[in-house]
C-alpha positions as CSV (number, residue, x, y, z in Angstrom):
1,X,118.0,39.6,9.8
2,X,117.3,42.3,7.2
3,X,121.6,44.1,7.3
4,X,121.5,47.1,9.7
5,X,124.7,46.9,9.5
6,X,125.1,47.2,6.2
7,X,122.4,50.1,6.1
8,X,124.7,51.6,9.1
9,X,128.2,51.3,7.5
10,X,126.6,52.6,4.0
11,X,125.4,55.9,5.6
12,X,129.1,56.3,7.8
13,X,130.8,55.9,4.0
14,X,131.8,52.0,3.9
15,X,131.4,50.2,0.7
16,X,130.0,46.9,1.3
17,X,131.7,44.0,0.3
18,X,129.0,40.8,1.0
19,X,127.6,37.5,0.3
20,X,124.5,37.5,-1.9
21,X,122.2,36.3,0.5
22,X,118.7,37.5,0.4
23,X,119.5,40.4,3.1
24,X,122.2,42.6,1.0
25,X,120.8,41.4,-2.3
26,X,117.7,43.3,-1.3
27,X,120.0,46.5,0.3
28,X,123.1,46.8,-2.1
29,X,122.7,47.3,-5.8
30,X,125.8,45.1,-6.9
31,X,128.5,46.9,-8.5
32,X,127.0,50.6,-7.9
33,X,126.8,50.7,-4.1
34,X,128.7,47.9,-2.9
35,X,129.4,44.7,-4.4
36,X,128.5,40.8,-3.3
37,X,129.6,37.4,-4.6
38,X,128.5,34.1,-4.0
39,X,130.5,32.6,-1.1
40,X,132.6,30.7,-2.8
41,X,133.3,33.9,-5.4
42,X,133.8,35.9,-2.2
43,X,137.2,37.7,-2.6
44,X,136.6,38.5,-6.1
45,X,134.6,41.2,-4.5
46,X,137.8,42.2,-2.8
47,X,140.2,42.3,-5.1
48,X,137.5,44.0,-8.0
49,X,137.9,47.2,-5.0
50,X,141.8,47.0,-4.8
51,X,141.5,46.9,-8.9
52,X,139.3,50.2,-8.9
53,X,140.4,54.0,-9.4
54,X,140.0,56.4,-6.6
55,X,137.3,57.8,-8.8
56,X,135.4,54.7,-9.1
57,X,135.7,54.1,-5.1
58,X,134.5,57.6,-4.5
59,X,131.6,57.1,-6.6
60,X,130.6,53.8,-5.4
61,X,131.0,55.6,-1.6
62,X,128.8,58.7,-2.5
63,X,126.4,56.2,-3.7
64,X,126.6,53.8,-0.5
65,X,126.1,57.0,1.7
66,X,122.7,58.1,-0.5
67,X,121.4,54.3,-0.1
68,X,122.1,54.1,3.8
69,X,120.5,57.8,4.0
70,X,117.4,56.4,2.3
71,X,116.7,54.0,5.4
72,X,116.8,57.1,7.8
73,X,113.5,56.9,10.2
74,X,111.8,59.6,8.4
75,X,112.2,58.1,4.6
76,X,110.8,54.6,6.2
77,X,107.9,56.2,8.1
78,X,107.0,57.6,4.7
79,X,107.3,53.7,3.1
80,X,106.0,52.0,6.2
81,X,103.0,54.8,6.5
82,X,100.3,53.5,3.8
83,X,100.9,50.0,5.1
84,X,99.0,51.0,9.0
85,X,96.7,53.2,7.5
């Protein structure tokens, strides 16, 4: 429904390679965190990764990490706190 997964392989150091359905659109910013495509663009996302430097990977997998550790229980009791108050 909303992309645990994609939260939970973000925060283990996968870069996320997706459609751009409403899900990851709303999790991954596209191009600094992970990438998505349309699905009939889909493996341009692929081979844009095989075309980037290990630099450019490892920054892209630092970031992933930070945006999966951003869902961590504590961050979203903080977000989801105001709301049942």
């Amino acid at each position: 429904l909303f992309g645990i997964v994609i939260i939970e392989s973000m925060s283990c150091g996968f870069v996320p390679i997706t459609t751009d359905h409403p899900g990851p659109q709303e999790i991954i910013t596209n191009g600094v965190d992970g990438l998505f495509n349309s699905e009939e663009n889909f493996f341009e996302g692929i081979r844009y990764v095989e075309n980037m430097t290990d630099e450019e990977y490892l920054q892209m997998r630092k970031l992933a990490i930070q945006k999966g550790k951003s869902y961590y229980k504590d961050n979203m009791a903080s977000r989801w706190n105001p709301i049942f108050n």
